[in-house]
C-alpha positions in Angstrom: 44.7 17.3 241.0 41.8 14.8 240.5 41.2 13.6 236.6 38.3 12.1 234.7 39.7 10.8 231.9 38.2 8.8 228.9 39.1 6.6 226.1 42.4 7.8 224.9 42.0 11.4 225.4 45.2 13.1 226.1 43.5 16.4 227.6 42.9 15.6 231.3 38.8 16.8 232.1 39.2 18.3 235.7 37.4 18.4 238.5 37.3 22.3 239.8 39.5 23.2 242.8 37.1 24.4 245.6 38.3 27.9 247.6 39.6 28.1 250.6 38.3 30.5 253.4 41.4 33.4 253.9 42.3 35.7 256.0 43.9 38.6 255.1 45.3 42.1 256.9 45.8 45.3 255.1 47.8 47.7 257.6 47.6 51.0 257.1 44.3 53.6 255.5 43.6 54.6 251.9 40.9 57.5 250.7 39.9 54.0 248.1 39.9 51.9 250.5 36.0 50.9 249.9 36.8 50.2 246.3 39.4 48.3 247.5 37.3 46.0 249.6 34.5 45.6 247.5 37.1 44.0 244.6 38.9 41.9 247.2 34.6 40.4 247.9 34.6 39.2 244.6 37.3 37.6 244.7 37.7 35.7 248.2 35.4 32.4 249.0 32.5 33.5 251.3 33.5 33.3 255.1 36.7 35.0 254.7 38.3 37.5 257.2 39.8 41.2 255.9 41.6 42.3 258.9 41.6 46.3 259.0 45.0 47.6 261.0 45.2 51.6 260.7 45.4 54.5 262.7 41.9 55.6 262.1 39.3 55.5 265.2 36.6 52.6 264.9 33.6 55.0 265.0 35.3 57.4 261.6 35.5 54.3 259.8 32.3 53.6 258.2 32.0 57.2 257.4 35.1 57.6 255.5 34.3 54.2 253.8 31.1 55.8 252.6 33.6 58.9 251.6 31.5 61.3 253.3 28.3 60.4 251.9 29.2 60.3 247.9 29.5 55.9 247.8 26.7 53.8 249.4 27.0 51.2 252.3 29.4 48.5 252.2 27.4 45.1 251.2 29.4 42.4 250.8 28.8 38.6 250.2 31.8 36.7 251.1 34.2 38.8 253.3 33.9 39.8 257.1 35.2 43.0 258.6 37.7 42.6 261.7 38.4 46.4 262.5 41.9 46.7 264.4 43.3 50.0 265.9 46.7 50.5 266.0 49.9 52.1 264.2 51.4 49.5 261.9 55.1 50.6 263.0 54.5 49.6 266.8 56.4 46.3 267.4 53.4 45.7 270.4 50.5 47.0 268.0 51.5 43.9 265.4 52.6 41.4 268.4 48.8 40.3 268.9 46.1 41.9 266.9 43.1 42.9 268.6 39.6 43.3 266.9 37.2 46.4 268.0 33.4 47.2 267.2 32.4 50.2 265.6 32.5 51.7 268.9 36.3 51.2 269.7 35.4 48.3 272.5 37.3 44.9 272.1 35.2 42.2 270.8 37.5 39.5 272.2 38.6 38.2 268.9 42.5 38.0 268.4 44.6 36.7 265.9 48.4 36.5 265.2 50.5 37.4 262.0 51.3 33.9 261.3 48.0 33.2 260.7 47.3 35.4 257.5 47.0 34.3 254.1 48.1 37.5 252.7 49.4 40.7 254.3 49.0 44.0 252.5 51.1 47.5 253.6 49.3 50.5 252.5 50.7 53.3 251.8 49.2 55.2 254.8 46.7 58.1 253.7 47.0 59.2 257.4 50.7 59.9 257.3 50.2 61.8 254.0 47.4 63.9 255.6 49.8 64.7 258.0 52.6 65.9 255.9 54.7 62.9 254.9 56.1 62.6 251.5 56.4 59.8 249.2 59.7 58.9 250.6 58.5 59.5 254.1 55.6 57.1 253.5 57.9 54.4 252.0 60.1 54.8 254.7 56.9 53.9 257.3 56.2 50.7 254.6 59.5 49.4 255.1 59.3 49.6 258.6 56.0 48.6 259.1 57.5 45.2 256.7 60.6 44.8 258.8 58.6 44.5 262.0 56.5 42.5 260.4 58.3 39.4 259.0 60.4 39.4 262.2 57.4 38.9 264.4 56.3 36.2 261.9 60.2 34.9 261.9 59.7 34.1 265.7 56.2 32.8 265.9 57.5 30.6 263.2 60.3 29.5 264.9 58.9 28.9 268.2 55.7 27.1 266.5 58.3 24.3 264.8 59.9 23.4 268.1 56.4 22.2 268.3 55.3 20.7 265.5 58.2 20.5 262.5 55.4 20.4 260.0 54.4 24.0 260.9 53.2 25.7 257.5 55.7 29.2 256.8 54.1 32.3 256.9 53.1 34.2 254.0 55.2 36.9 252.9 54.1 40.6 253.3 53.3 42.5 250.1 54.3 46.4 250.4 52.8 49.2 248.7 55.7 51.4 247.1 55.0 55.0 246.3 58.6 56.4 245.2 60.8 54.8 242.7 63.9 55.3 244.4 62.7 53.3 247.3 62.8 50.2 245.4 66.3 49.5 245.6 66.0 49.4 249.5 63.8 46.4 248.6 66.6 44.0 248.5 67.8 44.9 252.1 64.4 44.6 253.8 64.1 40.7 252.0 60.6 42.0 250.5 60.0 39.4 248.4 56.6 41.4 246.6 55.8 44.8 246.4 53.4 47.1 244.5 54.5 50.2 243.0 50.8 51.8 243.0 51.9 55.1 241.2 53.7 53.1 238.6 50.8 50.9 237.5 48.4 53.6 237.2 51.2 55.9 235.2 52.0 52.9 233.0 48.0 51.9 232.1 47.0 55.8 231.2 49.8 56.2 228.7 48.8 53.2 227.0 45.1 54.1 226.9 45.9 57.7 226.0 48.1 55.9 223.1 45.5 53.2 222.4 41.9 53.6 223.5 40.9 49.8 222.6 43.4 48.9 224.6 40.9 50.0 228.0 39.0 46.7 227.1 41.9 44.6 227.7 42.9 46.2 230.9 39.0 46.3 232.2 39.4 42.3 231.7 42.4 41.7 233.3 42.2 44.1 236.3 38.3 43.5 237.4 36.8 40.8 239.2 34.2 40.8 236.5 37.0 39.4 234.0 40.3 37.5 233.9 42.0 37.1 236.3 46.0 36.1 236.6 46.3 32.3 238.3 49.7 30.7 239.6 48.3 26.7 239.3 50.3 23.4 240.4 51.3 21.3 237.4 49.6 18.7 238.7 46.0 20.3 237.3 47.2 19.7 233.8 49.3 16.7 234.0 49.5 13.6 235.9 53.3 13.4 236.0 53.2 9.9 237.7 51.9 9.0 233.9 53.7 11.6 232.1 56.5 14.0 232.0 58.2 14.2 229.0 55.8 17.5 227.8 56.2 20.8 225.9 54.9 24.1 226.8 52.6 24.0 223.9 51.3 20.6 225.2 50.2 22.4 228.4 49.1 25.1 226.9 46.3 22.8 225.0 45.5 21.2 228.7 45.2 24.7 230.2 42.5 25.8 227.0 40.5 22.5 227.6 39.5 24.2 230.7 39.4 27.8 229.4 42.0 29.4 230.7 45.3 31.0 228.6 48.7 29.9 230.1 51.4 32.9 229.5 54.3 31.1 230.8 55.5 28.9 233.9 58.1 28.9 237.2 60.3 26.1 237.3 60.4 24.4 240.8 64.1 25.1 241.4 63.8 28.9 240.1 62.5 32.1 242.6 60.1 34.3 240.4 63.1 36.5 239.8 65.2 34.0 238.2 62.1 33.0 236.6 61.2 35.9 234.7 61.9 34.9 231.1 59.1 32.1 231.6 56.8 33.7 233.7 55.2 35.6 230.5 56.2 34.0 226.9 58.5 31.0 227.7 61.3 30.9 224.5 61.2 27.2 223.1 57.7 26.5 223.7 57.8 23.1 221.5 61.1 21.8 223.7 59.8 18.8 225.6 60.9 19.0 228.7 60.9 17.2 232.4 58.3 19.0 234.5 58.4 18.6 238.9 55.5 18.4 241.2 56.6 22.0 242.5 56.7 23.9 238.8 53.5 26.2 238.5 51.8 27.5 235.3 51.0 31.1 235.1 47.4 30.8 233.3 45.0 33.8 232.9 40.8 32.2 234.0 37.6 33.5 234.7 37.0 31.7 237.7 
């Protein structure tokens, strides 16, 4: 990152990173998936694309996001609705993605999977309504995932034959309803999932242990608090000056700009084999050589 530095002030001042315009694709429909949006607004720098893939006709759409007259009318600030009609198992639905209007009639506007930010599976609410259990649903995930990151495989592939400096698709992130289904995870080469049922089981016991507790939750999982931030190294330290730093020492950088590091990643580690420093690092005074590719786990307001 960019320093101002002065006198002999250790702490680097720095210069704010500026947001980049996203686009992102959930596939599949949820009964919250209003709520949903208007968190994901908050979040995303204005001019940004949410990519709707589902099942669901164009012209039900806006109804159902209004749940039948008991929420108001969508108004966001920062994101733009592409509405895409099409089941998110379909090999030729995910191929080339179409945009519709409310009406159901192509706009024109077309996009590919390699070109996504972020990719979200759903657990599909219109499977459920149909009958499908949790493992059925999971089982539709998965698919929809496989299908997915070998489309993005290709495109990637054939892109580089092109241009070697081709950037690598993001990875999809599915939604995980059943337990059970997690140790298919491995097997598919999901490298993130959410299991939805999990978090909310896990965040009413401890209310229901410790009321205060709600506060702390409300900060971390709104747009309106805290938010968890994976940074580059390189916004706390200029490691062409110095490298020889403890986690404590970056801590102290990260508070200059009011934020709270909870661990790190190692550059030569996956998140997996990173786990015991992604959240309370042991030997936090150990000085130690950091890369250009280690991140900082850091929780910030902005």
């Amino acid at each position: 990152g960019d320093y101002d530095q002065t006198g002999n002030d250790t702490v680097p001042k720095m210069i704010p990173e500026k947001k980049k315009v996203e686009k992102i694709m959930f596939c599949g429909w949820r009964r919250d998936m209003a709520d949903m949006i208007i968190q994901l607004d908050e979040y995303v720098e204005k001019g940004s694309e949410l990519w709707l893939l589902n099942m669901v006709p164009a012209k039900q759409r806006a109804t159902l996001l209004k749940d039948k007259g008991n929420k108001e009318d969508l108004v966001l600030e920062n994101l733009s609705i592409c509405n895409v009609v099409g089941n998110p198992v379909i090999r030729r639905d995910l191929t080339s993605v179409r945009a519709v209007d409310d009406y159901g009639v192509a706009t024109g506007q077309t996009i590919t999977l390699d070109q996504f930010d972020s990719i979200l599976i759903l657990a599909d609410a219109v499977a459920i309504d149909n009958g499908a259990n949790m493992m059925s649903c999971d089982s539709r995930s998965l698919s929809s995932l496989l299908i997915i990151q070998d489309i993005q495989k290709k495109l990637y592939e054939t892109l580089r034959e092109k241009d070697p400096d081709t950037h690598v698709p993001c990875s999809p992130i599915s939604e995980i309803l059943d337990s059970r289904t997690k140790s298919l995870l491995s097997v598919a080469n999901c490298k993130g999932y959410i299991m939805s049922n999990q978090i909310i089981s896990s965040v009413i016991a401890q209310v229901s242990e410790e009321k205060d507790i709600n506060n702390v939750l409300r900060e971390i999982l709104t747009a309106e608090g805290s938010e968890t931030y994976i940074r580059s190294i390189s916004r706390y330290a200029d490691l062409e000056k110095e490298n020889d730093l403890s986690f404590w020492d970056i801590s102290l950088r990260v508070r200059q700009l009011n934020e709270v590091a909870i661990g790190f990643k190692p550059e030569e580690l996956d998140f997996k084999q990173a786990a015991h420093f992604i959240i309370n690092p042991p030997d936090k005074s150990m000085k130690r050589k950091w890369s250009p590719g280690d991140m900082v786990i850091t929780f910030s307001e902005d």
